[in-house]
N, C-alpha and C positions, 0 to 999 in steps of 0.2 A: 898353213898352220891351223892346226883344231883347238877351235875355240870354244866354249859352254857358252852359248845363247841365254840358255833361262830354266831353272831349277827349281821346282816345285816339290815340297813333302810329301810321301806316299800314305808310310805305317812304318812300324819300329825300324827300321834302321835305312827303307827304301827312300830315293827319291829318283823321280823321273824329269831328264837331264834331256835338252834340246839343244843342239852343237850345230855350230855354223855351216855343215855341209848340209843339214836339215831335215835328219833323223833324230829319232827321240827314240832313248834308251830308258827302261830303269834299273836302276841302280843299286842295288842292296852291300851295304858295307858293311854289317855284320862279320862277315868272317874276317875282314880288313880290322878291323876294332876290336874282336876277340883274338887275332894271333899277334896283333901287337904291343908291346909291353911298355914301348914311351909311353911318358905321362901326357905326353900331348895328345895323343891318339888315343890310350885309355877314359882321357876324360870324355873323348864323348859315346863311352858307355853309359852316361846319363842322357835317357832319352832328349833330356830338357835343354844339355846343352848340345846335341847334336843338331835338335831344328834348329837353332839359333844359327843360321848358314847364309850367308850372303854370295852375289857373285862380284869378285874382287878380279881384276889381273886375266880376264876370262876365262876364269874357271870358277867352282866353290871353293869359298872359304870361311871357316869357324871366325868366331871370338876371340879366342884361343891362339887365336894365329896359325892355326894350319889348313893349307889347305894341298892338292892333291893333283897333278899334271893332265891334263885334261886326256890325254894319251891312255894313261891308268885307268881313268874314270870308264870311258868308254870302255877299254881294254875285260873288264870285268861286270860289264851290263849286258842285258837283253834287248835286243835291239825290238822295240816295240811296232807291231803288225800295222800296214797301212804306211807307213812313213815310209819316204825317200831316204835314196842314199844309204 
């Protein structure tokens, strides 16, 4: 099962995600936060609440109470050069 390790803030909307098989992706959720129109998702088009991310349940998760199946997260990153798996 894929888990998020450890998640670090990039720039506006990236962060760079380390998952338990021990690759490190980044992440940019911009287009995930602009074509969605819940309010939960919308809200963090405010930069300030999108850092505010913890990792909950092993994956990120907002304030807000949202967070995102580690599956997706991956599913929609770059998997970053040098790293395994």
């Amino acid at each position: 099962m894929l888990h998020v390790e450890s998640a670090k803030y990039q720039s506006d909307y990236k962060i760079v995600v380390t998952f338990n098989d021990g690759s490190s992706h980044l992440v940019d959720f911009e287009n995930t936060i602009s074509n969605d129109s819940r309010a939960i998702v919308s809200a963090l088009k405010d930069l300030t609440v999108f850092k505010d991310f913890s990792i909950q349940h092993h994956t990120i998760a907002w304030a807000n109470g949202l967070d995102f199946a580690p599956e997706f997260i991956k599913d929609c990153s770059i998997k970053l050069l040098g790293e395994s798996a």
